[in-house]
C-alpha atoms as a printed R data frame, in Angstrom:
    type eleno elety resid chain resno       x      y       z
1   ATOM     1    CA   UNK     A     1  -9.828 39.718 -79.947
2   ATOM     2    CA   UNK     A     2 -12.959 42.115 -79.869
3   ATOM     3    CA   UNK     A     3 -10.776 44.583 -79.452
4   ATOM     4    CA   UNK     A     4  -9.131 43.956 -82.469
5   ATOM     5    CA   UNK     A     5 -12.215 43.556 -84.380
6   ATOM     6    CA   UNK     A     6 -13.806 46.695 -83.232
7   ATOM     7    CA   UNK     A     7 -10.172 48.424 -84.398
8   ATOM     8    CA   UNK     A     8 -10.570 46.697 -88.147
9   ATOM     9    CA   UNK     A     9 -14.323 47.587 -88.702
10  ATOM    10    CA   UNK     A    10 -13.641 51.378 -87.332
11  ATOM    11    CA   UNK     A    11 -10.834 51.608 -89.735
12  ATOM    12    CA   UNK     A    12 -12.754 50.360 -92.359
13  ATOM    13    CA   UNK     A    13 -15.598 52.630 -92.265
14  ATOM    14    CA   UNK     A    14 -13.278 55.343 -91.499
15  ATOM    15    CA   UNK     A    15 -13.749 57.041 -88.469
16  ATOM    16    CA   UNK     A    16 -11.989 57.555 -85.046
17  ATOM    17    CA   UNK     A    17 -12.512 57.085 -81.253
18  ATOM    18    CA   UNK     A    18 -11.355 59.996 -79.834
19  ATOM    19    CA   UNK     A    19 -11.051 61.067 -75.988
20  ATOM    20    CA   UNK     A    20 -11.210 58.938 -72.381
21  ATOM    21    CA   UNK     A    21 -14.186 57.759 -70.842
22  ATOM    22    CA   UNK     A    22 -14.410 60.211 -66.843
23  ATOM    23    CA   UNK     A    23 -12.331 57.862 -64.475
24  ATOM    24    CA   UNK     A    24 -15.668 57.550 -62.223
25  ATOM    25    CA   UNK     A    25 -17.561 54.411 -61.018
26  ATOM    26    CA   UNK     A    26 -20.373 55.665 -61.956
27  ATOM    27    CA   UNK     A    27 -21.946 58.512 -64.519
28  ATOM    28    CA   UNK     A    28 -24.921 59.158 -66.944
29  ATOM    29    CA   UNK     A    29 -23.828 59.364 -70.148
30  ATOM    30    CA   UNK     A    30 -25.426 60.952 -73.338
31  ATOM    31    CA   UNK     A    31 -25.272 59.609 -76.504
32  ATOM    32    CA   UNK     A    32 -25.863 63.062 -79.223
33  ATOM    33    CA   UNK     A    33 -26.475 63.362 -81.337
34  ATOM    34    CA   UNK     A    34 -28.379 60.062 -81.827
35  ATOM    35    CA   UNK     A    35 -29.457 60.687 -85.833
36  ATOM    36    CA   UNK     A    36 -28.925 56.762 -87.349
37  ATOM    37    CA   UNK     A    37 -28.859 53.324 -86.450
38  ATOM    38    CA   UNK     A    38 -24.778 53.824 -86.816
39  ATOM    39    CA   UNK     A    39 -24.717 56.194 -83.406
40  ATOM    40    CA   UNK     A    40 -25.180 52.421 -81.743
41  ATOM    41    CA   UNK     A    41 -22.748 50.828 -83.602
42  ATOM    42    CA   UNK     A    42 -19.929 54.025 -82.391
43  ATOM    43    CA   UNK     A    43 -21.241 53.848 -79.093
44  ATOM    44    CA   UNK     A    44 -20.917 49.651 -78.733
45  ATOM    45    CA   UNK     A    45 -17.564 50.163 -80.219
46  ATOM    46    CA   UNK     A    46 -16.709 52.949 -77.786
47  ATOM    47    CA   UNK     A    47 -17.735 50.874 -74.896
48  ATOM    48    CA   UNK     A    48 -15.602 47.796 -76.031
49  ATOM    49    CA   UNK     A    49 -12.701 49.809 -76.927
50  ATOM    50    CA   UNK     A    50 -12.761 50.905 -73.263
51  ATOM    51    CA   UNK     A    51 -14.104 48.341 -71.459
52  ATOM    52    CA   UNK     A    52 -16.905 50.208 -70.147
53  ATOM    53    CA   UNK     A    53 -19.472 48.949 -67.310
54  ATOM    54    CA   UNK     A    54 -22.747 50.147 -69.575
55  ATOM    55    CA   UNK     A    55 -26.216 49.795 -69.473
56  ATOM    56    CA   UNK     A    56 -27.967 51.200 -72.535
57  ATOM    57    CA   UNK     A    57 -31.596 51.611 -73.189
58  ATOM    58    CA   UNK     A    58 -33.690 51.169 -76.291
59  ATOM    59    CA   UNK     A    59 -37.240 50.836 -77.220
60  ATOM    60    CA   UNK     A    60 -38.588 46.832 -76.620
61  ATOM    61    CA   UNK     A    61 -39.180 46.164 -80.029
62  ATOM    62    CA   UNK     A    62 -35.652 46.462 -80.598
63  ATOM    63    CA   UNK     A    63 -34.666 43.138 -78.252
64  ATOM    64    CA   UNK     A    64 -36.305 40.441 -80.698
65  ATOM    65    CA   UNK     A    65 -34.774 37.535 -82.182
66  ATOM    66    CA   UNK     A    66 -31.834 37.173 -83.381
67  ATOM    67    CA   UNK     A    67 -30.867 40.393 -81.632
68  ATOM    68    CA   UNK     A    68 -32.667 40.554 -78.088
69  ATOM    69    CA   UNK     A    69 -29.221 38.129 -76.829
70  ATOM    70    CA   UNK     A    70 -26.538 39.558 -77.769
71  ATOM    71    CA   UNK     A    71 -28.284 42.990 -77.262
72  ATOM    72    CA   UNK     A    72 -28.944 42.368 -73.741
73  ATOM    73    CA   UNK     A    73 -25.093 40.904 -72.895
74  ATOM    74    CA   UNK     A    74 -23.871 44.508 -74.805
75  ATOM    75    CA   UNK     A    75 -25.733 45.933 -71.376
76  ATOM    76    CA   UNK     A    76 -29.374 47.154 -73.388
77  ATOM    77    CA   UNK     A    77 -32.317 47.716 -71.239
78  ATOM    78    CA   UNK     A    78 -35.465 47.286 -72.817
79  ATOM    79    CA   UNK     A    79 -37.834 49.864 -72.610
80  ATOM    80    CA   UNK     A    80 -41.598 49.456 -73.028
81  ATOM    81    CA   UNK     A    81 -43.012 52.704 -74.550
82  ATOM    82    CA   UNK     A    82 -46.421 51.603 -74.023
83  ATOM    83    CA   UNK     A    83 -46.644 51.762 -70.313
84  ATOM    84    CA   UNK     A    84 -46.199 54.641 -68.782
85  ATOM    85    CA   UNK     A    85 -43.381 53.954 -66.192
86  ATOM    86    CA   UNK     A    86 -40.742 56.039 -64.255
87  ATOM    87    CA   UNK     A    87 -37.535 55.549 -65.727
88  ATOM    88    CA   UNK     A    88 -35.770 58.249 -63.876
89  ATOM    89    CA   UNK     A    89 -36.882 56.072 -60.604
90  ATOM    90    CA   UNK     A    90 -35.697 52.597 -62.276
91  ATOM    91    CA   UNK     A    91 -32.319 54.196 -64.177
92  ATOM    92    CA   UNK     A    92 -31.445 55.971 -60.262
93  ATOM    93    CA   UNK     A    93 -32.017 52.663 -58.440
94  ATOM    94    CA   UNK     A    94 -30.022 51.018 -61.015
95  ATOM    95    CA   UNK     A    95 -26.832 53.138 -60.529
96  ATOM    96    CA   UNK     A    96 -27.866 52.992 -56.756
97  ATOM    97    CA   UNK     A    97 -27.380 49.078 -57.092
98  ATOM    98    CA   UNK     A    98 -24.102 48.920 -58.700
99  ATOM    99    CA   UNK     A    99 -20.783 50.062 -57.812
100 ATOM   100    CA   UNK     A   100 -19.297 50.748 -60.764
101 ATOM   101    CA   UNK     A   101 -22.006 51.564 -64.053
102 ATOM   102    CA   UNK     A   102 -22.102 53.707 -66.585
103 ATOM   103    CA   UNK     A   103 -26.358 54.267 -68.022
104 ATOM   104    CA   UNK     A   104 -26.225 55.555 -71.552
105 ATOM   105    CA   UNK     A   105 -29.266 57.234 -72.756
106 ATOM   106    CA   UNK     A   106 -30.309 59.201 -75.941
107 ATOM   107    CA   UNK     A   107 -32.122 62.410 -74.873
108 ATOM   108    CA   UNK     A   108 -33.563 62.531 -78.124
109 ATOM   109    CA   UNK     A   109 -35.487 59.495 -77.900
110 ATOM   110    CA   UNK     A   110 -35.810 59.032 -81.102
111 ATOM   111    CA   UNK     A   111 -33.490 59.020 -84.572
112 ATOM   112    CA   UNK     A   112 -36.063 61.553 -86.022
113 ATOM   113    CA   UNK     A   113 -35.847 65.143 -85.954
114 ATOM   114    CA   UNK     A   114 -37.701 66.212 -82.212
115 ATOM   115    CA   UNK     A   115 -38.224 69.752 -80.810
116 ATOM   116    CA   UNK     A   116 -37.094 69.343 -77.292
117 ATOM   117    CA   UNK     A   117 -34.746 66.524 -75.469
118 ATOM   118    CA   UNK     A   118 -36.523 64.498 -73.072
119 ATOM   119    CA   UNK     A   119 -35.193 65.841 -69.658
120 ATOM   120    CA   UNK     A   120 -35.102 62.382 -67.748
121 ATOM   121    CA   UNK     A   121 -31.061 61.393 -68.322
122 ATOM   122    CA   UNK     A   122 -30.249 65.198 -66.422
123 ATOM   123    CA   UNK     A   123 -33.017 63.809 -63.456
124 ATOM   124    CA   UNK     A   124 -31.702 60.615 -63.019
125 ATOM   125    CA   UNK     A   125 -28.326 62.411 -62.939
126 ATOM   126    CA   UNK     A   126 -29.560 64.595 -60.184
127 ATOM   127    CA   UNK     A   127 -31.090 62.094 -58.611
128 ATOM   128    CA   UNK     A   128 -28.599 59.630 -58.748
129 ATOM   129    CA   UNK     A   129 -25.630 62.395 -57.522
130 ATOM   130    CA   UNK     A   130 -23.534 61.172 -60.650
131 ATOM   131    CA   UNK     A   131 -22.284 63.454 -63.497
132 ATOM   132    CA   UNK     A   132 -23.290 63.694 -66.863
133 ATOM   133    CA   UNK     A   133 -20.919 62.605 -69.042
134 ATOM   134    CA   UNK     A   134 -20.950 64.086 -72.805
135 ATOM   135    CA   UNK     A   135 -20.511 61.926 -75.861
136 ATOM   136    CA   UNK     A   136 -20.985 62.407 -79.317
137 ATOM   137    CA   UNK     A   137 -21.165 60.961 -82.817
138 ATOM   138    CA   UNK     A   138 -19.265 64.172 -85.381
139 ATOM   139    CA   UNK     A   139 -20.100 63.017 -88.771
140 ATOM   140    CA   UNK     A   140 -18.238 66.100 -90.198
141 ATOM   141    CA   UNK     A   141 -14.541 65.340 -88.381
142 ATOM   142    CA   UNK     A   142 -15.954 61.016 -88.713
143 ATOM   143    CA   UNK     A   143 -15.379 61.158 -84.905
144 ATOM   144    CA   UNK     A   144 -16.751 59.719 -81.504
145 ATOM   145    CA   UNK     A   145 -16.239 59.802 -78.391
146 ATOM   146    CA   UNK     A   146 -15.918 61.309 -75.266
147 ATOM   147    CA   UNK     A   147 -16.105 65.257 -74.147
148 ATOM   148    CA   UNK     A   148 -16.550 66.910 -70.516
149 ATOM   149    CA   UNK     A   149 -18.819 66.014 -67.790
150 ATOM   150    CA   UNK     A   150 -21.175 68.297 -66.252
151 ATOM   151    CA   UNK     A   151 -22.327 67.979 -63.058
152 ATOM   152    CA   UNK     A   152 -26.574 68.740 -62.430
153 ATOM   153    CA   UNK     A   153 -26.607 71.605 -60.388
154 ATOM   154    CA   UNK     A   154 -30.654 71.778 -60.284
155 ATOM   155    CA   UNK     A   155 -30.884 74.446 -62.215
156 ATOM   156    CA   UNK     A   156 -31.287 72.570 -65.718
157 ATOM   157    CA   UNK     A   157 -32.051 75.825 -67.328
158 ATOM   158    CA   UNK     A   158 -28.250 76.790 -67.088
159 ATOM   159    CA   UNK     A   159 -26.492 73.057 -67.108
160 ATOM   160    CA   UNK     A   160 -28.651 73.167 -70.713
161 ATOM   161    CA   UNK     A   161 -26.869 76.085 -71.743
162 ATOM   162    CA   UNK     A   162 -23.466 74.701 -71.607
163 ATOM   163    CA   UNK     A   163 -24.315 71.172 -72.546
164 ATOM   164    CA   UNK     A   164 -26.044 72.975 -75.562
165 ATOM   165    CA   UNK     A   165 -22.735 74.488 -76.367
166 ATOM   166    CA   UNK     A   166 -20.460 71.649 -76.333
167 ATOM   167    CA   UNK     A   167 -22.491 70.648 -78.624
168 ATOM   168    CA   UNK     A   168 -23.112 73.198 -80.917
169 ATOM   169    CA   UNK     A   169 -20.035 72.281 -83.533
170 ATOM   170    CA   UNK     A   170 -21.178 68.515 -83.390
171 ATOM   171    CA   UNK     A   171 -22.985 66.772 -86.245
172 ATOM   172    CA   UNK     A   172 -24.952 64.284 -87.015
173 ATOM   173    CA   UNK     A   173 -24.545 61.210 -89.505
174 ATOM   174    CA   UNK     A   174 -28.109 62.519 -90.989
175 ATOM   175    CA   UNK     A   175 -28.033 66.418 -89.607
176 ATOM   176    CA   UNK     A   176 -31.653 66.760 -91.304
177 ATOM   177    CA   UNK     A   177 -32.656 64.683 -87.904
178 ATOM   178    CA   UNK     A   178 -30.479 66.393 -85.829
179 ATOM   179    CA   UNK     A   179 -32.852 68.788 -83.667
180 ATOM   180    CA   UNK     A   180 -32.127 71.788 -80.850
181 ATOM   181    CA   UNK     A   181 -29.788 70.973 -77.538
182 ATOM   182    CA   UNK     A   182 -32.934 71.476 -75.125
183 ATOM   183    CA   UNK     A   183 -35.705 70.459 -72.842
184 ATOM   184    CA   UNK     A   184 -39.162 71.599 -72.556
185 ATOM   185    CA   UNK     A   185 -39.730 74.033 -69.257
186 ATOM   186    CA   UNK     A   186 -41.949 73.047 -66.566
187 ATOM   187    CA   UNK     A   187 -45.246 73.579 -66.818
């Protein structure tokens, strides 16, 4: 029945799920480019479409009533910005405790234009010894879904570059947010 109702409400707003989620038990997967609250509403669908063993994470504020239930059934994660934690440690020993999980992240971080990609969802994919699976939101074709998988080699300097290039053709529902595919180098 959710099925169905995830079918009606994508052909009502008009776009398409497109590709197969990686037939893995377990993966980090990127949600880009994350430019609108809609990029949640594709992914949810995308997740429900394939019945998809995700955990998602988004900011705390997010999880308040009426939401923070149904939020936290959909697989979210809340995540307190205000504490400086290790999520790379948590998100690893989350995949480590599951057999089968998929942990979605947005390496933006934010639905705002940013500079740089925040670098954790490619060292918890290292860490972890999963692949990184690419999704993405193409307001231009009104099309989500699922791309290739990349596997961290430990050199993110070049796993960036072809990430970066999957992506370059892709975007997003507001492109003015939409920054550059990359991560800061270490200082």
């Amino acid at each position: 029945m959710l099925k169905l109702f995830v079918k009606s409400f994508l052909f009502v707003i008009g776009w398409r799920a497109e590709g197969k989620p990686p037939d893995l038990p377990k993966y980090v997967m990127i949600g880009v480019p994350h430019t609108s609250n809609w990029d949640f509403l594709l992914m949810l669908s995308y997740m429900i479409l394939h019945d998809m063993p995700m955990r998602w994470m988004a900011k705390a504020s997010v999880f308040r009533w009426p939401f923070n239930g149904f939020f936290r059934r959909c697989g979210g994660v809340p995540i307190d910005r205000s504490q400086r934690k290790n999520m790379v440690e948590q998100m690893i020993a989350l995949l480590a405790s599951h057999d089968r999980v998929v942990v979605c992240v947005q390496p933006e971080g934010t639905r705002k234009y940013t500079e740089y990609w925040k670098s954790g969802f490619y060292y918890v994919a290292l860490g972890a010894g999963v692949p990184i699976a690419l999704t993405y939101m193409d307001a231009s074709r009104k099309a989500f879904g699922m791309g290739p998988t990349v596997y961290p080699s430990g050199d993110i300097r070049k796993d960036m570059e072809v990430i970066a290039e999957f992506y370059r053709p892709i975007v997003g529902i507001r492109p003015r947010n939409q920054g550059p595919v990359r991560v800061k180098e270490a200082q």
